[in-house]
C-alpha positions in Angstrom: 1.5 5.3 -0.2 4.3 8.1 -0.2 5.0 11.6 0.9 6.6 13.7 -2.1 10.4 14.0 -0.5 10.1 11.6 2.4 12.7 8.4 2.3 9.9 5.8 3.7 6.1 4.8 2.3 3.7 3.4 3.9 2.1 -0.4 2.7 -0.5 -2.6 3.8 -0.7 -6.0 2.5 -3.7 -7.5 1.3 -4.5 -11.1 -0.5 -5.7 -12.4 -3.5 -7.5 -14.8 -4.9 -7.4 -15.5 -8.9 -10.9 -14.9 -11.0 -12.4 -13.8 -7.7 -13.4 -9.8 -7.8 -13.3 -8.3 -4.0 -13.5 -4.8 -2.5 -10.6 -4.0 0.1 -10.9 -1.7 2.9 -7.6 -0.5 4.0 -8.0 1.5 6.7 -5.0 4.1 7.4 -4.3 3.3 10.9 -3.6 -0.5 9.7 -0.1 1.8 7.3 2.8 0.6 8.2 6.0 2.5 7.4 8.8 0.9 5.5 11.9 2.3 3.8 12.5 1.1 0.1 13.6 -2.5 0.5 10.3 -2.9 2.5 12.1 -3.1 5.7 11.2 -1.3 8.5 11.5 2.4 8.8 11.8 3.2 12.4 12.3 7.1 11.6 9.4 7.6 9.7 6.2 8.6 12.1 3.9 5.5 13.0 1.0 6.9 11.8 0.2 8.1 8.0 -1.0 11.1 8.1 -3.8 11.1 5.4 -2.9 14.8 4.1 0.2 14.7 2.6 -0.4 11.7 0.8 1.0 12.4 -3.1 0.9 8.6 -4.4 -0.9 5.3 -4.6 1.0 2.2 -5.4 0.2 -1.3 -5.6 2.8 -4.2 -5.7 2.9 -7.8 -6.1 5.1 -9.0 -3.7 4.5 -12.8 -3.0 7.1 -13.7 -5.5 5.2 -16.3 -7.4 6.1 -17.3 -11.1 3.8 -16.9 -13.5 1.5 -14.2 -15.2 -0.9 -12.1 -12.8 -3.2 -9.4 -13.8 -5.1 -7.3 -11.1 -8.0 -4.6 -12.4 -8.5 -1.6 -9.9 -11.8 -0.2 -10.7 -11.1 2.7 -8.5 -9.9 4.4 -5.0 -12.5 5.9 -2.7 -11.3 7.8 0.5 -13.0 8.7 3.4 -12.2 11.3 6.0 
């Protein structure tokens, strides 16, 4: 998740498991901040602030060969 103009985003990794369907709760304190290598960002504040979120991204970082597919059905938040 990113902050229009800010340098860092913050991720939270989750797993997968092929042909399974799951739902993922991602709770915003669990955000961690990284800058864009996915290395820490120790200038960015610990916390996410959930109001000036601008994006949603999701990445596939496990760096496994092959084809992968993921379906998101949709994003709920709560306050």
């Amino acid at each position: 998740m990113g902050a229009a103009g800010q340098p860092w985003s913050y991720i939270q990794r989750f797993p997968t498991e092929a042909g399974v369907p799951r739902t993922y709760e991602l709770p915003v304190a669990a955000f961690q901040p990284v800058g864009m290598r996915m290395d820490p960002a120790p200038q960015a504040p610990a916390a996410l602030d959930p109001s000036i979120i601008t994006e949603v991204s999701v990445f596939i970082l496990d760096k496994q060969q092959g084809p992968f597919a993921i379906t998101i059905t949709g994003i709920d938040a709560e306050s």
